[in-house]
Short mmCIF file of the C-alpha atoms (twelve columns), coordinates in Angstrom:
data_MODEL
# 
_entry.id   MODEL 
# 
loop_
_atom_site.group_PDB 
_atom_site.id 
_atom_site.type_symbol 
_atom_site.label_atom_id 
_atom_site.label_alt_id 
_atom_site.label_comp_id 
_atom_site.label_asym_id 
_atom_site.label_seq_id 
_atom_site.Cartn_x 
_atom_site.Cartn_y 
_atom_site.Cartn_z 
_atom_site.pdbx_PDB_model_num 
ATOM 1   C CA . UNK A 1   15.239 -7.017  26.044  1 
ATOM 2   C CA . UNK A 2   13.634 -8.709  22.927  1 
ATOM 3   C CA . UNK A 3   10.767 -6.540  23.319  1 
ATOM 4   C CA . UNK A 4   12.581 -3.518  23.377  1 
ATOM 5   C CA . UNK A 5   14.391 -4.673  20.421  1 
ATOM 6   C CA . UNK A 6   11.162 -4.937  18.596  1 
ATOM 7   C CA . UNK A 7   9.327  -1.720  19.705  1 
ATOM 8   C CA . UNK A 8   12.730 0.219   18.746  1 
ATOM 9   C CA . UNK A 9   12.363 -1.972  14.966  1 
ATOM 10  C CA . UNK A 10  8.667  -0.877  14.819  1 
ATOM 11  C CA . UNK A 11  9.380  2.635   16.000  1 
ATOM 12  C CA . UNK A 12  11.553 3.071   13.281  1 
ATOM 13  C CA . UNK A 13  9.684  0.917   10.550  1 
ATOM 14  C CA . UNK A 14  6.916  3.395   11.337  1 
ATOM 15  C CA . UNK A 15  8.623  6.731   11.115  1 
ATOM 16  C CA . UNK A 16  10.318 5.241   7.899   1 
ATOM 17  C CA . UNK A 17  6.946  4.969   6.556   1 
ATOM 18  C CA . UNK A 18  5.794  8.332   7.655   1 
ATOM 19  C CA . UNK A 19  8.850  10.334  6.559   1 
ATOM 20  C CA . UNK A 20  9.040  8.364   2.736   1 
ATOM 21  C CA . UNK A 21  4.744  8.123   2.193   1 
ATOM 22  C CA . UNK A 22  4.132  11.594  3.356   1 
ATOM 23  C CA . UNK A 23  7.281  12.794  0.677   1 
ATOM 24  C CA . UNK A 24  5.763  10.210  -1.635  1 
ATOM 25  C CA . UNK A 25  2.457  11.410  -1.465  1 
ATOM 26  C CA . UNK A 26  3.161  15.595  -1.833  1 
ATOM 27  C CA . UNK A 27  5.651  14.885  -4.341  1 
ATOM 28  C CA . UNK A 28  3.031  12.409  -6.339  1 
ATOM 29  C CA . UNK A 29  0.153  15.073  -6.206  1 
ATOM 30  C CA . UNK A 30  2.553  17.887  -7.023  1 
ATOM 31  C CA . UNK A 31  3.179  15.913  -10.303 1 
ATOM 32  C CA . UNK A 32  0.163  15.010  -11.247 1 
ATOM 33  C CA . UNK A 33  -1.477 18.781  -10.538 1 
ATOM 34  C CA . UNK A 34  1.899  19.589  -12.980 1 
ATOM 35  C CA . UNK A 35  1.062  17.465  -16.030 1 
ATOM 36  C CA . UNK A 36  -1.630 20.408  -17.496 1 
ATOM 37  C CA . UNK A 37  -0.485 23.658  -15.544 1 
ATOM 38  C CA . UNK A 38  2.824  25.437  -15.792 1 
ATOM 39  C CA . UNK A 39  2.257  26.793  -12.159 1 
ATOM 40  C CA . UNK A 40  2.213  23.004  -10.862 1 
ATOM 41  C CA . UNK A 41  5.390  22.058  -13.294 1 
ATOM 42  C CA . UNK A 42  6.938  24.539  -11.586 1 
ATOM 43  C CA . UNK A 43  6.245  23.737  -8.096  1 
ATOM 44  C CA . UNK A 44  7.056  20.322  -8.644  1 
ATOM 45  C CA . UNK A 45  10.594 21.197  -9.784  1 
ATOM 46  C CA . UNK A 46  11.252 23.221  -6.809  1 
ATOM 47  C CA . UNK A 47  9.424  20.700  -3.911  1 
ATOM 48  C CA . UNK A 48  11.396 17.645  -5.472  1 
ATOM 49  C CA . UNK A 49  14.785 19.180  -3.726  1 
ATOM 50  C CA . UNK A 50  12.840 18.436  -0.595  1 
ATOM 51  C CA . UNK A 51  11.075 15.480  -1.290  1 
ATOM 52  C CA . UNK A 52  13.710 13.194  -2.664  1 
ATOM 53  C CA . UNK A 53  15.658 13.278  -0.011  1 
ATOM 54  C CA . UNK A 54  13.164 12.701  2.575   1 
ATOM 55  C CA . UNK A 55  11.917 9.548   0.433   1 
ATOM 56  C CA . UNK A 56  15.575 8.314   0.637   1 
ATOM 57  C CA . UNK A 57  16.096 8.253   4.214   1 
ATOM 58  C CA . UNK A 58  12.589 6.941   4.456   1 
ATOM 59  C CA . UNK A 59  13.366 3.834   2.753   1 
ATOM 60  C CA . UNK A 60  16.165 3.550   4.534   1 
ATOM 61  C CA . UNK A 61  14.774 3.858   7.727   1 
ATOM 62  C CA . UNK A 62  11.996 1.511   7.017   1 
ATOM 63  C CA . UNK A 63  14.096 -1.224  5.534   1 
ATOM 64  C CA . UNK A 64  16.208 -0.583  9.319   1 
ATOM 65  C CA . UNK A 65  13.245 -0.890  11.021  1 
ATOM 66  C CA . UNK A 66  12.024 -3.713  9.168   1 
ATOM 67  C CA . UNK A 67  15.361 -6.150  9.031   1 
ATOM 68  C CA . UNK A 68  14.806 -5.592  13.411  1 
ATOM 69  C CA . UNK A 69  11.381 -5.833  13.431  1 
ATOM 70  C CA . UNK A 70  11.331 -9.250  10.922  1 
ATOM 71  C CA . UNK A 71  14.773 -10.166 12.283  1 
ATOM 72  C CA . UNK A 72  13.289 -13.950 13.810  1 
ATOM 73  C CA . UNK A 73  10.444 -14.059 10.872  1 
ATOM 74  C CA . UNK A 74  11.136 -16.848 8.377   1 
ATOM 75  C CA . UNK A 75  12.364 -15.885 5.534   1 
ATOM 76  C CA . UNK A 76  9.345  -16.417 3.251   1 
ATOM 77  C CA . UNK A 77  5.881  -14.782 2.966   1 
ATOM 78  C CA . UNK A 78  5.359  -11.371 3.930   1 
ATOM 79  C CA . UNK A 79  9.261  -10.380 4.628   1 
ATOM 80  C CA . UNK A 80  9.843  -11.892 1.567   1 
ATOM 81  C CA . UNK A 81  7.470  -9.316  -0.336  1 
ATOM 82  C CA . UNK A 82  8.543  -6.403  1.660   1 
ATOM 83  C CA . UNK A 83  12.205 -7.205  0.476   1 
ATOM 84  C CA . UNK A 84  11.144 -7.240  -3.380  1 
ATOM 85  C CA . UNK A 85  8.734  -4.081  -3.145  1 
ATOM 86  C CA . UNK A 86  11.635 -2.330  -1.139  1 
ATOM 87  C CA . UNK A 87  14.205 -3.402  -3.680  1 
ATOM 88  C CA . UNK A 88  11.572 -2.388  -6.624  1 
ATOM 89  C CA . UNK A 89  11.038 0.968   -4.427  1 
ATOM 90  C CA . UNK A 90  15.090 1.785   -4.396  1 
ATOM 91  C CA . UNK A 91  15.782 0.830   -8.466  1 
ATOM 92  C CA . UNK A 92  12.263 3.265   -8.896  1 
ATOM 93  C CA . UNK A 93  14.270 5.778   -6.498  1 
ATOM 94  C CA . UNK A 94  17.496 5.237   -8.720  1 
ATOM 95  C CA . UNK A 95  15.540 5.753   -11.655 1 
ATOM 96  C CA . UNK A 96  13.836 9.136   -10.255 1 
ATOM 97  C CA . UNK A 97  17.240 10.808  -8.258  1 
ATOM 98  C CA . UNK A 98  19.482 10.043  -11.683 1 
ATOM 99  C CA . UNK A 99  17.646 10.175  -14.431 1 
ATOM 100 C CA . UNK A 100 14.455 12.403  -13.753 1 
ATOM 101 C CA . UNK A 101 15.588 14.910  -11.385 1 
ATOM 102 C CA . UNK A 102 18.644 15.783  -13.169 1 
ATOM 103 C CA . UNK A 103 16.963 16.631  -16.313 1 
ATOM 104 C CA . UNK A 104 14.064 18.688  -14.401 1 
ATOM 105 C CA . UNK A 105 16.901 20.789  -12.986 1 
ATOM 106 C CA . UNK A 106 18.462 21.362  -16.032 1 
ATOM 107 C CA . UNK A 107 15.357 22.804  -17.505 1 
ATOM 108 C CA . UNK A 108 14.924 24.762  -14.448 1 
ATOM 109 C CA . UNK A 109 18.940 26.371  -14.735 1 
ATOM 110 C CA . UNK A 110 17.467 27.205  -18.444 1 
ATOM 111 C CA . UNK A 111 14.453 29.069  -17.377 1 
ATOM 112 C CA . UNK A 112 11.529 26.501  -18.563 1 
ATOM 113 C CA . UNK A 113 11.133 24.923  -15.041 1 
ATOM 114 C CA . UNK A 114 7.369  26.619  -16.006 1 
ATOM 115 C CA . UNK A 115 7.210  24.478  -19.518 1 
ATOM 116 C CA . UNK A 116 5.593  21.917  -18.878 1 
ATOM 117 C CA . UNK A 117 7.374  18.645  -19.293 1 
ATOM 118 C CA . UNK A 118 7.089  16.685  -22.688 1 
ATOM 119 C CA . UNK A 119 4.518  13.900  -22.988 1 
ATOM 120 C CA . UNK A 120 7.870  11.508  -23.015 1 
ATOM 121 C CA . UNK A 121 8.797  12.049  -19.879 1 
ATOM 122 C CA . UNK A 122 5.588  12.746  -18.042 1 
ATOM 123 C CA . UNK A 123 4.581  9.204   -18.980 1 
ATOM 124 C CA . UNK A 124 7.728  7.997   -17.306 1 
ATOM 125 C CA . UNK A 125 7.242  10.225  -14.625 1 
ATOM 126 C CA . UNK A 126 3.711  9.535   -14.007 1 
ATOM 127 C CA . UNK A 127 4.281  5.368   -14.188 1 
ATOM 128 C CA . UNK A 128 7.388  5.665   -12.085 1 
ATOM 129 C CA . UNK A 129 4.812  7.694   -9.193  1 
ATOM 130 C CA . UNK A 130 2.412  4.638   -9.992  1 
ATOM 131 C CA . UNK A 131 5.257  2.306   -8.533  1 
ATOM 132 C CA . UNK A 132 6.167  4.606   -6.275  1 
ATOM 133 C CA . UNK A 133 2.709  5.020   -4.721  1 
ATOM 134 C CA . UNK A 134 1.446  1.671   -5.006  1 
ATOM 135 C CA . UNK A 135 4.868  0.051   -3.644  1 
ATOM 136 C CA . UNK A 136 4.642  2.268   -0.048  1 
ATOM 137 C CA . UNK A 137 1.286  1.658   0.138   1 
ATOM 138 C CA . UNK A 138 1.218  -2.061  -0.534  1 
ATOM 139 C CA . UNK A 139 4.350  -2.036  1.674   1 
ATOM 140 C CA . UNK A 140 2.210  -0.395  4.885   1 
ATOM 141 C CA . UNK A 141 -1.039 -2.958  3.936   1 
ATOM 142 C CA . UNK A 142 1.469  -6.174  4.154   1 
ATOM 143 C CA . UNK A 143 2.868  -4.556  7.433   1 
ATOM 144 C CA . UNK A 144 -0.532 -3.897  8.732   1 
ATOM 145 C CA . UNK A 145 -1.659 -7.261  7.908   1 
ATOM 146 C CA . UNK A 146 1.135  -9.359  9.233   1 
ATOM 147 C CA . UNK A 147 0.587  -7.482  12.586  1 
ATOM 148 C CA . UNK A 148 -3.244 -8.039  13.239  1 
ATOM 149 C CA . UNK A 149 -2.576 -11.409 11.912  1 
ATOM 150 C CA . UNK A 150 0.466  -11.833 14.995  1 
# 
């Protein structure tokens, strides 16, 4: 039964990972294609409605996964620093669903969803995809590591 318990935590750690990196990564290189060409801007406003979603229930379903997966792990060490990037990863996610996307909408419901966006907010934008990026991705190396490592 315990192994069961931890190929269904895995499973779903995994296919966290899969469903919020892959969203992370065509939303990421829509936005930076979309920092010098209207065409990009554009695209990015429209592929975001997909995106953000699918980034949500990936965290979600990795930080499922991961509480059954790490569920007889000490609490220190690598489940420690999946908790803090995940928690850095939601408060990034807050920051994107509440602040960003409803002022790229707005522009879109006023017709410049072409414009490109001012140099304000693609510096935010582009720093929030850095944490973004590099929190999934360190996520998935720590996961990797701790299970060669087991």
């Amino acid at each position: 039964m315990e192994s069961i318990i931890n190929f269904l935590g895995l499973f779903i750690l995994i296919a966290g990972f899969i469903v919020g990196l892959g969203a992370v990564t065509v939303i990421d290189l829509h936005g930076f294609l979309g920092r010098k060409s209207s065409y990009w801007t554009e695209a990015t406003t429209r592929t975001h409605k997909v995106t953000k979603p699918m980034i949500w229930f990936g965290i979600m379903m990795a930080v499922i996964g991961g509480s059954i997966f790490f569920r007889n792990e000490p609490f220190f060490g690598i489940p420690v620093y999946l908790i803090i990037i995940a928690s850095i990863l939601v408060l990034n996610g807050i920051f994107l669903s509440f602040r960003v996307s409803p002022y790229i909408l707005q522009r879109e419901k006023e017709g410049k969803a072409k414009e490109l966006l001012p140099a304000s907010w693609q510096n935010k934008i582009t720093a929030s995809f850095i944490v973004s990026f590099t929190g999934w991705w360190g996520a998935l190396l720590l996961i990797t590591w701790h299970i060669t490592q087991s």
